[in-house]
C-alpha positions, 0 to 999 in steps of 0.5 A: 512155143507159147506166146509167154515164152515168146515175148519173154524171150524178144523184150526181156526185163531183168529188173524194174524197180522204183525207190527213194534216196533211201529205200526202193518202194516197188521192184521185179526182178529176174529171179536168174539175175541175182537170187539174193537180197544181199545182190539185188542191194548192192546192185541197186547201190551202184546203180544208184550211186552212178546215176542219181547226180547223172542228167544222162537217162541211160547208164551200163553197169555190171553188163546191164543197160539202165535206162532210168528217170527221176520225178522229185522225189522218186528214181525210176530204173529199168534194167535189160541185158547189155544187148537190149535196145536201149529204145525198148527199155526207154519205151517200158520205162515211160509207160510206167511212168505215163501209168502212174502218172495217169494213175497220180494225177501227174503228182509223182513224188513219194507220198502220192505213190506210198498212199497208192501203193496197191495201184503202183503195184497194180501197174508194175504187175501189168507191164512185167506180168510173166516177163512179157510188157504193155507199152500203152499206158492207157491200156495199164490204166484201164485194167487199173480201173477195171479192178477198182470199185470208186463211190463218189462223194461229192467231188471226192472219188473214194476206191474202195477195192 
């Protein structure tokens, strides 16, 4: 076996995915899980609807365990198989939380994360990448900033990838 299979097989995602109150701005998921639009949505909806009013930061819905974490504006969900440890889940989830964050200059609401979409991108496609997670935000961060070109103009750094 190759290390892809490997670790896909030891810390499996079924979903990942951040949104709003009303749409989701950026989602993996498991194409085996569900293959349609229409049940990514109505997932996504009953997720949300248990656990957008909830203090708690992991739910069980549909045989899936939920870890999740809002930031003012923002609901972020990652989402294993009910046998998944919950801790491992949790660790994914604050890496890409830490990763923006880092990334955002801890400003994490909607209007910084849509004006940096190719970076959020950027981070998700690094923690999912072949079904296999990097847990040191750190290391996202500085694959993140690899694949940017900055000018700096005064004190204003300008990315121009």
């Amino acid at each position: 076996r190759n290390c892809n299979q490997v670790l896909k097989k030891e810390y499996p995602l079924k979903c990942l995915y951040i949104k709003d109150t009303i749409m989701e701005l950026c989602t993996y998921y498991d194409p085996e899980l569900y293959p349609s639009m229409k049940e990514q949505k109505n997932f996504e909806t009953n997720v949300f609807n248990k656990t957008h009013k909830a203090d708690n930061e992991i739910a069980f819905l549909e045989g899936m365990t939920i870890v999740y974490k809002s930031s003012i504006d923002l609901f972020f969900y990652v989402v294993g198989s009910a046998q998944e440890n919950e801790l491992m889940l949790m660790a994914v989830l604050n890496c890409l939380f830490e990763s923006l964050s880092q990334m955002l200059r801890k400003n994490v609401e909607k209007r910084t994360l849509l004006d940096n979409m190719d970076g959020v991108f950027l981070v998700v496609d690094e923690i999912i990448d072949g079904g296999f997670q990097s847990h040191d935000p750190s290391e996202i961060i500085l694959i993140f900033q690899k694949n940017s070109i900055y000018l700096k103009f005064g004190n204003t750094l300008v990315n121009m990838s």
